[in-house]
One Martini backbone bead per residue (centre of mass of N, CA, C, O) as a GRO file, in nm:
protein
   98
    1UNK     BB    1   2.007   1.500  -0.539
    2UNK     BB    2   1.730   1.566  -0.365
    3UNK     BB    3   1.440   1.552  -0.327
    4UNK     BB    4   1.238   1.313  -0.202
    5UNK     BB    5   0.961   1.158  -0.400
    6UNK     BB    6   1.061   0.843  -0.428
    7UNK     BB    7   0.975   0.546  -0.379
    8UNK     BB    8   1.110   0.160  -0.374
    9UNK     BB    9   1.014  -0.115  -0.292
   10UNK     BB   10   1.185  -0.416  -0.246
   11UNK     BB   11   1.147  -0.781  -0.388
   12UNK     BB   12   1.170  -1.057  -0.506
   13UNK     BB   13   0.897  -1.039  -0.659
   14UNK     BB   14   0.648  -0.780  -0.567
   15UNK     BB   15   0.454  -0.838  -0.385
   16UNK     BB   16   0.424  -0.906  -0.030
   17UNK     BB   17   0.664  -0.769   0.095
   18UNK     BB   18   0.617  -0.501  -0.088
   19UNK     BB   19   0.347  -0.416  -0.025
   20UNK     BB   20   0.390  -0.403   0.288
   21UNK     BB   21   0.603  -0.208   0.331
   22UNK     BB   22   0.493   0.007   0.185
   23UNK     BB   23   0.232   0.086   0.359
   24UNK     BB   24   0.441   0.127   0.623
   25UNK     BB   25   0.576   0.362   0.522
   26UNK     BB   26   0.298   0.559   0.455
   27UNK     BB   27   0.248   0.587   0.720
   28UNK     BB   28   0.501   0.689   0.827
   29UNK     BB   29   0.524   0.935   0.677
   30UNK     BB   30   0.296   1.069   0.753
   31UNK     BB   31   0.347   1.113   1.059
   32UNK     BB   32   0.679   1.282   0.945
   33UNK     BB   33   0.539   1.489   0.718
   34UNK     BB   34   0.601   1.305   0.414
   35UNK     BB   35   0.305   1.240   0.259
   36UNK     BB   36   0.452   1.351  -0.059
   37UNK     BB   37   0.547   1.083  -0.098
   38UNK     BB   38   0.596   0.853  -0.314
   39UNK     BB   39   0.498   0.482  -0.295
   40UNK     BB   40   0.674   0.180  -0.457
   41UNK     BB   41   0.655  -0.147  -0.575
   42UNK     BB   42   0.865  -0.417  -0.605
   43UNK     BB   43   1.107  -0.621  -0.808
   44UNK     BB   44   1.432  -0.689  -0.833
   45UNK     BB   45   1.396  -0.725  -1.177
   46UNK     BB   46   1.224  -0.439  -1.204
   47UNK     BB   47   1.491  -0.291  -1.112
   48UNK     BB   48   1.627   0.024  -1.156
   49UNK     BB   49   1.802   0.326  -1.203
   50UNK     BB   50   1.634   0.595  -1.117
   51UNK     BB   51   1.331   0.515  -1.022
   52UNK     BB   52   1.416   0.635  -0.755
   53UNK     BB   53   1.545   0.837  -0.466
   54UNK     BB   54   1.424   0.552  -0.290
   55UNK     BB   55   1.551   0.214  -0.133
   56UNK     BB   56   1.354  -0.044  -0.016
   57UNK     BB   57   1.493  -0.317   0.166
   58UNK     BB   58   1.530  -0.646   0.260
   59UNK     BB   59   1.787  -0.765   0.431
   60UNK     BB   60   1.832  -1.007   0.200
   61UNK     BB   61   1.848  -0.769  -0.065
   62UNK     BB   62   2.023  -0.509  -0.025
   63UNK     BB   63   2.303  -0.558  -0.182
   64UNK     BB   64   2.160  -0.589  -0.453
   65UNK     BB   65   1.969  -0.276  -0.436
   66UNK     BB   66   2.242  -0.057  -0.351
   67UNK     BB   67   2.305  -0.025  -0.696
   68UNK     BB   68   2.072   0.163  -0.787
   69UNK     BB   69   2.045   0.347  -0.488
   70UNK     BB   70   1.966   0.452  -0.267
   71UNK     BB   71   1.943   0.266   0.051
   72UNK     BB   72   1.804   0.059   0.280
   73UNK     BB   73   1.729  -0.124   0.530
   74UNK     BB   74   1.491  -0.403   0.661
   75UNK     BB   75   1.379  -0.655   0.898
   76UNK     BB   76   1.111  -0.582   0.975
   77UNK     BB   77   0.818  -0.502   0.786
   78UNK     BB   78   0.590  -0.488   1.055
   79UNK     BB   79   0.807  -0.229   1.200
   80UNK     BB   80   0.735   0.082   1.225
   81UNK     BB   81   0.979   0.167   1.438
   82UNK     BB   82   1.190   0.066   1.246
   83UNK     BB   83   1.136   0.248   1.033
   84UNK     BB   84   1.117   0.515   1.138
   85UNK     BB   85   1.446   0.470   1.241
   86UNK     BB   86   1.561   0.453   0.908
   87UNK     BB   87   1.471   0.694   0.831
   88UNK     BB   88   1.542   0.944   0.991
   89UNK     BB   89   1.839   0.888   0.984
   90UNK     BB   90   1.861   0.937   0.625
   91UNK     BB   91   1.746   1.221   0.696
   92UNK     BB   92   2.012   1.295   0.870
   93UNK     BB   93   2.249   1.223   0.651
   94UNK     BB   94   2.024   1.364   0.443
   95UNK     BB   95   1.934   1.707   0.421
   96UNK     BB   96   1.881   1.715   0.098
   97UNK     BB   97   1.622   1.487   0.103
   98UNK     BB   98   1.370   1.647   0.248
   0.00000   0.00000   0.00000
């Protein structure tokens, strides 16, 4: 797939839950010495295949969300070491899209 360049946090409106997730990536990938991904929310009605490099759901719209392409979940969004190591770990499993 090549390098992800561009996130895309996605929740069932696309406001309160993608937004505070999108803010808490930005910071972890900063972090993580990551931060040139360019990281952006939205809602799941709004969202299409090919949009992002890599796709972030809350655990209970994973399922829906990971038709569109790469994607992760999160289950408590404003757990910064959560997000932490569900990035790390996709970017161990994916090493050809750090």
């Amino acid at each position: 797939m090549g390098k992800v360049k561009k996130v895309l946090c996605v929740c069932q409106a696309g406001l309160g839950s993608s937004l505070i997730l999108g803010m808490n990536v930005e910071k972890v990938l900063e972090a993580m010495g990551k931060g040139d991904i360019r990281v952006e929310h939205t809602s799941i009605g709004d969202t299409t295949a090919g949009q992002a490099d890599l796709y972030i759901a809350g655990g209970d719209i994973y399922e829906q969300v990971k038709v569109f392409g790469p994607c992760v979940a999160i289950h408590n969004l404003v757990n910064k070491n959560e997000i932490r190591e569900v990035l790390e770990k996709y970017f161990e499993e994916n090493p050809d899209e750090e």
